[in-house]
C-alpha positions in Angstrom: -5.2 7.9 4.8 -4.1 9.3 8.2 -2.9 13.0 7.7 -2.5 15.0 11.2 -0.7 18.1 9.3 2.8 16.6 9.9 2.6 13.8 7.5 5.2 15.3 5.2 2.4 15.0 2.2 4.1 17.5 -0.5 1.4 16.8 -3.2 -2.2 14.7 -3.2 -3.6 14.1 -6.8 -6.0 11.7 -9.1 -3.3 9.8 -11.1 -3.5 11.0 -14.5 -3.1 9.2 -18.2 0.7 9.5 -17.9 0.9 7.5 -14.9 -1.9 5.0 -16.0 0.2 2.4 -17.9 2.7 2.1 -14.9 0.0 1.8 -12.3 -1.5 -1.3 -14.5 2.1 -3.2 -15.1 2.9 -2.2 -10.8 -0.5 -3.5 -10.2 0.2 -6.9 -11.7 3.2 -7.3 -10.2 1.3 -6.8 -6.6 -0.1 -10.2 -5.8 -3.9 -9.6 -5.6 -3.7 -7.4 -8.6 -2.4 -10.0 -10.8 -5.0 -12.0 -10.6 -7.4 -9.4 -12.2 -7.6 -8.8 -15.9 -7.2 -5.9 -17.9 -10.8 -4.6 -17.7 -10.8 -5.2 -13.5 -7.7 -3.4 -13.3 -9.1 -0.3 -15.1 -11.9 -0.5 -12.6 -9.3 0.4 -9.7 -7.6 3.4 -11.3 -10.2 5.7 -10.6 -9.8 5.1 -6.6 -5.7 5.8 -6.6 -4.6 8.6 -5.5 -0.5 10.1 -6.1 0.8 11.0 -3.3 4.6 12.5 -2.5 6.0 12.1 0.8 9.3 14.2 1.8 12.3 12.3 3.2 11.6 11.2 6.8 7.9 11.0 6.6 5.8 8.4 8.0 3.2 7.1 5.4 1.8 4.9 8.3 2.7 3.9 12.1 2.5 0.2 13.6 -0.8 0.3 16.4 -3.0 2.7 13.6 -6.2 1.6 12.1 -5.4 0.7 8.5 -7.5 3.0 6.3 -5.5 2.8 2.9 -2.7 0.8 0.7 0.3 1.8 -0.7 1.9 0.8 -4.6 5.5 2.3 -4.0 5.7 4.3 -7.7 8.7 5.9 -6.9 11.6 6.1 -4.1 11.8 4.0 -1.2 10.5 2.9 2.1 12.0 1.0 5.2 9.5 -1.1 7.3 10.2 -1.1 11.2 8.6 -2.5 14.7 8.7 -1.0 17.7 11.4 -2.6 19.9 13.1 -4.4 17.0 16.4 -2.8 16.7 16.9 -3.5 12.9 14.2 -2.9 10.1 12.2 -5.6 9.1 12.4 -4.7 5.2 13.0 -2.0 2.8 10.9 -1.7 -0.4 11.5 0.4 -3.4 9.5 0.8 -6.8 6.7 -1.5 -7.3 6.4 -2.6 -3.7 3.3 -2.9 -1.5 2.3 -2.4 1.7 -0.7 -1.8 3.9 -3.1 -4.6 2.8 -2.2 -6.8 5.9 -4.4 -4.0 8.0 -6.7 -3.4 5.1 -7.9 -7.0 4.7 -7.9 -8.3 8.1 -9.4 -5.0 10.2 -6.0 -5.1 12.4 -3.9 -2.2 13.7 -1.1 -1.5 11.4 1.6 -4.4 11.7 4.6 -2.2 11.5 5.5 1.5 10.9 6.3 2.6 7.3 9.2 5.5 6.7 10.3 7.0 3.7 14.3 6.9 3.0 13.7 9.7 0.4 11.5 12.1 -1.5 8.7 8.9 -2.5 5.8 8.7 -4.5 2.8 6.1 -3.8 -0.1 5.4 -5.1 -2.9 4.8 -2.3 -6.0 2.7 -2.6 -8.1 3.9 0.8 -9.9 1.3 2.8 -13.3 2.3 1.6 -12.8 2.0 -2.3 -10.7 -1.2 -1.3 -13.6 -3.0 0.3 -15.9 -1.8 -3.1 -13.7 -3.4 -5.1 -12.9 -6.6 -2.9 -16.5 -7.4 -2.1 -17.3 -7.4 -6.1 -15.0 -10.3 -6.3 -14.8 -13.4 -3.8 -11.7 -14.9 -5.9 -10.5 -11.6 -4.9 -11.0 -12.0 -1.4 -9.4 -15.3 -0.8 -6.5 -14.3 -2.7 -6.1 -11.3 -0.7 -6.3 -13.4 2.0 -3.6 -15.9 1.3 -1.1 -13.4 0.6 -2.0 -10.9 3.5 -1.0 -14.5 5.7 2.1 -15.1 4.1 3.2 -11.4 4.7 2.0 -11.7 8.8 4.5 -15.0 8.7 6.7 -13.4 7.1 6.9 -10.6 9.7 6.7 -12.9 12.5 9.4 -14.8 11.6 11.4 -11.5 11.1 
């Protein structure tokens, strides 16, 4: 996770038990995640982190080395490219972003901005890859939806 003292970062924290049974229901919802059972899932919690971004801040810019994920717990984000004049998306609760960069070793794709105060939850590179390479399934499903995402953004 990129911080360069202007992130906007407000707060930084383990996620804690109240926050748990969300993070398993958002993480079944995120492609990859849904995949894994109940037990695998618990295996990930330990590596999120909360994070709160002010209004305005950039979680992560297009052309940056991918070094975490982001589960949107609360608020909202809007996904842009430089050049393009309108955004390519804008994702709210339960949303993902960052695995395209995460699972193919690519500069970020696009640049992600939050519309207001926003919560994530962010797996970083290094505990990704732990938990990735303990699972080939895992891996190829990773894979298939980090492709349909790049279409999906080239087609944008």
């Amino acid at each position: 996770m990129t911080n360069d003292g202007k992130s906007g970062v407000i707060e930084a924290r383990p996620v804690v038990d109240k926050e748990i049974e969300w993070l398993q229901q958002g993480m079944r919802n995120v492609g990859f995640f849904s995949k894994l059972g109940r037990s695998q899932l618990t295996e990930v919690l330990p590596y999120m982190l909360l994070i709160q971004y002010a209004e305005g801040s950039v979680i992560c810019s297009e052309g940056e080395a991918g070094d975490a994920m982001y589960l949107i717990y609360r608020g909202k984000v809007v996904i842009t490219k430089k050049d393009w004049k309108d955004p390519v998306a804008v994702l709210e609760d339960g949303d993902f972003v960052g695995e395209m960069a995460l699972l193919f070793g690519e500069p970020r794709s696009a640049t992600v901005t939050t519309a207001c105060l926003t919560e994530v939850f962010c797996l970083a590179a290094e505990d990704f890859k732990r938990i990735v390479d303990r699972s080939p399934d895992m891996t190829r499903t990773l894979r298939r939806l980090a492709e349909a995402r790049r279409s999906q953004l080239a087609k944008s």
